[in-house]
N, C-alpha and C positions, 0 to 999 in steps of 0.2 A: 660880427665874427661868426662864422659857420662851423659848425660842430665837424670835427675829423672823428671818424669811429678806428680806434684802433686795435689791432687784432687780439691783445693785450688785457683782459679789463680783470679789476680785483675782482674776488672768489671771496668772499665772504667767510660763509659757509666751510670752504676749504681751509682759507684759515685757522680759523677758530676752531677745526679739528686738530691740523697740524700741531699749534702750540699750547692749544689745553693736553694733548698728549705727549709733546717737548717736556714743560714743566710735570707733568706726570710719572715723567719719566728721571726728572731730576729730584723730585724731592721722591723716589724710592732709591736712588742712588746714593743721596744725602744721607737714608736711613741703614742704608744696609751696612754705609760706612761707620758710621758709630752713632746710635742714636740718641743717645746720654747728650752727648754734645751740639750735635746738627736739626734734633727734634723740634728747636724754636724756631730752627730754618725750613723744615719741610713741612712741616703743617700747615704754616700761611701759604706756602708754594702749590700743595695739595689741595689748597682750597681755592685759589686763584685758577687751578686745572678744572676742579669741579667746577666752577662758575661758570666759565670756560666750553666745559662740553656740555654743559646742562643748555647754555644757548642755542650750542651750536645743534642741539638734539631739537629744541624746540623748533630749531628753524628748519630743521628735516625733516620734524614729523617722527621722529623716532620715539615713541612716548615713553615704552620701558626701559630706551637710556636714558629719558631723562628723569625718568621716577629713580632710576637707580644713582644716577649723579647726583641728585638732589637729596637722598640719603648718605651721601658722600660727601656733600656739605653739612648736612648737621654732625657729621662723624669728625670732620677736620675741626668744627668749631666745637666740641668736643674737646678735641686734642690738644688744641689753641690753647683752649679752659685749661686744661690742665697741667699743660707743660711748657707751657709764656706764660699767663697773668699767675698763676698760682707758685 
């Protein structure tokens, strides 16, 4: 079978900006709406964005986003800590 190259091909990189910043975007939505309530929600969602962009940093080469995403992960699991398991 021969390879057809189609003009079409996943974006990788694209993605993983995309919806690390979708869910970014949703768990500060989550928070702004009442945070008392939605906080067990946005923090894992917050940290699935960080994981998210912190890749998608590495695969760009962007270092200071990703030192600063990666401080964004210990912040979320932070947050996690104390307002899910606690």
């Amino acid at each position: 079978m021969q390879y057809v190259e189609t003009k079409y091909r996943f974006n990788t990189t694209l993605f993983l900006e995309v919806f690390g910043s979708i869910l970014g975007i949703v768990g500060a939505v989550l928070m702004a709406l009442n945070p008392s309530e939605y906080a067990s929600i946005a923090f894992p969602v917050w940290l699935l964005s960080s994981i998210t962009l912190t890749v998608f940093a590495f695969l760009s080469e962007l270092k200071y986003l990703m030192y600063l995403q990666l401080t964004f992960v210990v912040v979320n699991m932070i947050g996690i800590y104390t307002n899910v398991i606690l």
